[in-house]
Each structure stands twice: as C-alpha cells, then as structure tokens.
C-alpha positions in Angstrom: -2.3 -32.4 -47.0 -3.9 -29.0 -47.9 -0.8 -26.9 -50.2 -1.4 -23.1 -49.5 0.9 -20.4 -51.6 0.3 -17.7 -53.9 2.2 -19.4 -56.8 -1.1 -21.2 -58.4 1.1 -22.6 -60.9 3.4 -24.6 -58.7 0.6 -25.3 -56.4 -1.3 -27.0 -58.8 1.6 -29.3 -60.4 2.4 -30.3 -56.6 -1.2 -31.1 -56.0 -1.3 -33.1 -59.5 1.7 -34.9 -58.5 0.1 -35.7 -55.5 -3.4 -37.2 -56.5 -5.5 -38.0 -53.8 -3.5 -36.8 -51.0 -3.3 -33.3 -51.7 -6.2 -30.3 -52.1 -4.9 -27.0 -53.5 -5.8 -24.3 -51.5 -4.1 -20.5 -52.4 -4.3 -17.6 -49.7 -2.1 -15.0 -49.0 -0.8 -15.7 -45.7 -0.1 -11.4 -44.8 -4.0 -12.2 -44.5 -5.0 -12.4 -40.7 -8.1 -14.6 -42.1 -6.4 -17.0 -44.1 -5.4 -19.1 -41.2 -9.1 -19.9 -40.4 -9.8 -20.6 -44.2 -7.1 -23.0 -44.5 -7.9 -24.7 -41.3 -11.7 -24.8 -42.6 -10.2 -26.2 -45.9 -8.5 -29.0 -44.5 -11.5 -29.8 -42.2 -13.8 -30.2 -45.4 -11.5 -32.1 -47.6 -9.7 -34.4 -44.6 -12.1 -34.5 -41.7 -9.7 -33.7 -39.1 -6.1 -32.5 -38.9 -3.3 -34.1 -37.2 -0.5 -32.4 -38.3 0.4 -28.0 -39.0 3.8 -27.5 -41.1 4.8 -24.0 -41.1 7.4 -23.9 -43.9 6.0 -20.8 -46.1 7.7 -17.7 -45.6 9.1 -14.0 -46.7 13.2 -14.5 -47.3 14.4 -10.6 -48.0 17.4 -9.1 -47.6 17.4 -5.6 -45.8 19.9 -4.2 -42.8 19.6 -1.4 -40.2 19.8 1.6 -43.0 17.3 0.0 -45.7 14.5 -1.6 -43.4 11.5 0.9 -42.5 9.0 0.1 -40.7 6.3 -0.9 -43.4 9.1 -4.0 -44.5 10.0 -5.0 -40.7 5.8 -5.3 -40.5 5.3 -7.3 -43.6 7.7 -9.5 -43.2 6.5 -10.2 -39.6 3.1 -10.4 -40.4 4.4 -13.7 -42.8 6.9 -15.2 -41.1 5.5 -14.8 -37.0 1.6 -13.9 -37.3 1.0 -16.6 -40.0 2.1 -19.6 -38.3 0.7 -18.4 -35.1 -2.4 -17.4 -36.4 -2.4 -20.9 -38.4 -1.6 -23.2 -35.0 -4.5 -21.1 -33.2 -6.7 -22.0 -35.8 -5.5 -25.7 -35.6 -5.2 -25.9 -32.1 -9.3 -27.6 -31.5 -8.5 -30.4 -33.8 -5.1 -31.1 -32.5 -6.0 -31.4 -29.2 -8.8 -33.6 -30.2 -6.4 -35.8 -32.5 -3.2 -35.6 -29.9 -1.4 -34.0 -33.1 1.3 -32.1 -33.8 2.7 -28.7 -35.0 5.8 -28.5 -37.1 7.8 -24.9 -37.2 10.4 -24.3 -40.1 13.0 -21.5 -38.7 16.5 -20.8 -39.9 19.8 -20.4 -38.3 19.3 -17.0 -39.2 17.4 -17.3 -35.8 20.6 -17.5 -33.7 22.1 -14.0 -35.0 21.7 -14.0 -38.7 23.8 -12.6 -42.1 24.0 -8.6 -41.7 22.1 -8.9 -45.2 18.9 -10.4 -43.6 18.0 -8.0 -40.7 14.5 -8.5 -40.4 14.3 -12.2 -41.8 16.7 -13.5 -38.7 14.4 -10.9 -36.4 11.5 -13.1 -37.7 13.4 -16.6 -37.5 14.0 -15.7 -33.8 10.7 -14.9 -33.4 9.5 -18.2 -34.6 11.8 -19.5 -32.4 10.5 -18.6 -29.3 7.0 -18.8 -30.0 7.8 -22.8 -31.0 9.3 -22.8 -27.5 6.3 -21.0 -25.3 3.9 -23.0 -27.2 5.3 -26.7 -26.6 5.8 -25.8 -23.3 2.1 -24.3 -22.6 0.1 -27.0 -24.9 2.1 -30.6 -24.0 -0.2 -31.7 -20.9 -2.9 -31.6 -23.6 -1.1 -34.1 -25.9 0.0 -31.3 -28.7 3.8 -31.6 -29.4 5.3 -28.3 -31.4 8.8 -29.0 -32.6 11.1 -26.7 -34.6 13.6 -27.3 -37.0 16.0 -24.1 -37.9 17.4 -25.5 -41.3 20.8 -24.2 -42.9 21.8 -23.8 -46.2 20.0 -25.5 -48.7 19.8 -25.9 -52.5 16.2 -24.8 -53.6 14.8 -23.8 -56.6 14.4 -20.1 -55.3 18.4 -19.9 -53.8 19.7 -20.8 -57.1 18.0 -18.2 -58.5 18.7 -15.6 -55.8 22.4 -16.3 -56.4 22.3 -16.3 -60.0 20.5 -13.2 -59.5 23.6 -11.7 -57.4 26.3 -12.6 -60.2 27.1 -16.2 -59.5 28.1 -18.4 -61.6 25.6 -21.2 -62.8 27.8 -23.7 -61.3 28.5 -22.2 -58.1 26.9 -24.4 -55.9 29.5 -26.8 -56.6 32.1 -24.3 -56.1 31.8 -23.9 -52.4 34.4 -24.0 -50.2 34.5 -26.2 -46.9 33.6 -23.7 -44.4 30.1 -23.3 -45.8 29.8 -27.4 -47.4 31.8 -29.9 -45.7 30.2 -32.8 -46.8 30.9 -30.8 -50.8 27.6 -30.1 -51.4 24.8 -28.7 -49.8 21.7 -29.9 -48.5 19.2 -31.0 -50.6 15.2 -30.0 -50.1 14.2 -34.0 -50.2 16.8 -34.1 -47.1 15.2 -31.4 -44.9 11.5 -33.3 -45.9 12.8 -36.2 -44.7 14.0 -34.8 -41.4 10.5 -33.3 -41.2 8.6 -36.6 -41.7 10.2 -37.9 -38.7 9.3 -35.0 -36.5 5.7 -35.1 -37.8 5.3 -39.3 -37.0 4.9 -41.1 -34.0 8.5 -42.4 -34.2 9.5 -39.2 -32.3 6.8 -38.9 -29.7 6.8 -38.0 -26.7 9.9 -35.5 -27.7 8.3 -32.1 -27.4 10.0 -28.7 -27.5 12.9 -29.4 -29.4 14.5 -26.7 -32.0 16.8 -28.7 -33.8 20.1 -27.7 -36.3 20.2 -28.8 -39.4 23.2 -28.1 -40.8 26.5 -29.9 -42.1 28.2 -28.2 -39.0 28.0 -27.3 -35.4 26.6 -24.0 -35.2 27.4 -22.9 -31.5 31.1 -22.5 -30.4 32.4 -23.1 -34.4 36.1 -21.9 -34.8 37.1 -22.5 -38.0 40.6 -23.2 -38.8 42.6 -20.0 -39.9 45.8 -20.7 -41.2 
C-alpha cells in the first residue's frame, strides 16, 4: 500500500500503524504529474501493483450562483483527472498482474444536494469514466469497479457539521429518513465493502457501481403522513 495526501501528519501515523505494509508518499493530486510519481513510488517500494483505490477527493459545497469557473476546474482536476491520470499510470502493471482498479464515487453522482453542485458534477463524472473504462480494459484481465458510498461518519463530516451549527451529538440525533438502521455508516464498514471488491472473491464481476447506503436510492418514497 503506498498512502498519498497532503496531510503529512495523518499520513505518517497511518503509515506507522501500518509497519511494513505501508510507504508514505505525499503529492498533491491537482498535480497532473503526481500520478506517474505515485505509480513510480509503488513500483520501487512493492515491485508491482495489483490494485488502484481512488478514495481521495475535494468535498466543497458551492451551487449555480457561487461556483465560477476557477472552483468547477479545481475540483475536477481532483476528483476526475486524478483518478484517471492515476489508472493510466497504473494501467502497464495491471495488465501485467490481471489487477484491479477501485473507484470511490458518491450518491451525489445520481443528482446530488443543491449545496454540492460541482462535487455531484464530479461524482458523476467518476461515474462514467468507471463505466467506459471496465468496459474498454476487461478482455485484458483489468476489472474497474465502483462503489458510490452514502452517508458516512468520518472524522472530516463530524467536523463539517459541527462547523454548520450542529450539535456535538447530532449524529445520533438523526431521524429515520436519513439512518434507518439509527446510526450511520461507519468508515471500517465502507473498507470492508472495499476489500471485497479489491480480492479475488469478486472476480470475474467487472463494471459494477454499487450503492452503499442504508436505503434504496432509486424510486424511494418515503412515507409522508
């Protein structure tokens, strides 16, 4: 595993939690370069690469009257160019190893909040790209699956509500429509998910963008009286 970020700090516990199995490596991934570097980086530490997780990306809130075209180009650049730049990169050793490409979306892909214009433009984005590539790269033994992951309880979310005048306990304060289950998904549950998509146990499935969420997304009606 090669960790890639521009939080040194938290790339370096991770790493140190990790031992062996982990070299730090920090980029900026609005860098066009950086996907050869980190490819290059894995090479030299690994010997090969089996596997491309695209999880790092820009989560901002704009809509139709703040986003210019400077945001909408940044937050592309992260979110779309990175992980394609990145597969491209990749794409030598994983034909060579019969791996596999990982793409973290959102449901913000489907349509998205009205508060994340150009995130859920990039999600969709992803989207598609996950698509086109499965379908062009599969007779050469590369499998590209996506995952477009809900709401879930990260470090960063709890702060970004906080940040918007929650309370501190208000993850446990929400109602059904948005938590069934009570609670909402935890990181460790999502990086579970994402080991099985990375491991043999789901070849030869290929192509797939699959929901993760305590719901069903498409045709949901909930109950209004």
């Amino acid at each position: 595993m090669v960790v890639h970020g521009r939080n040194e700090a938290e790339g370096r516990r991770l790493v140190e939690k990790l031992g062996d199995a982990a070299v730090l490596h920090l980029d900026s991934l609005a860098d066009p370069a950086s996907a050869g570097r980190l490819v290059s980086a894995a090479v030299k530490a690994f010997g090969r690469i089996d596997a491309v997780v695209n999880n790092a990306a820009s989560i901002v809130r704009s809509n139709l009257s703040s986003t210019h075209a400077e945001f909408f180009d940044a937050v592309m650049a992260v979110n779309v160019r990175a992980p394609l730049l990145l597969i491209q990169a990749a794409m030598p050793q994983l034909r060579r190893n019969r791996g596999c490409v990982l793409n973290i979306g959102s449901l913000n892909a489907l349509s998205g909040e009205p508060g994340l214009l150009d995130y859920s433009i990039s999600k969709g984005a992803l989207q598609t790209l996950s698509r086109n590539l499965a379908n062009a790269h599969a007779a050469e033994g590369v499998r590209i699956n996506h995952l477009n992951v809900g709401w879930v309880l990260t470090p960063n979310e709890d702060a970004l509500q906080r940040g918007l005048g929650q309370p501190s306990d208000w993850a446990s304060r929400l109602p059904p429509q948005f938590a069934p289950s009570g609670r909402l998904i935890a990181p460790e549950e999502i990086a579970a998910a994402a080991v099985y998509w990375l491991g043999d146990e789901s070849r030869p499935i290929n192509g797939s963008v699959v929901e993760l969420e305590q719901y069903c997304v498409i045709g949901r009606n909930p109950n209004k009286a």
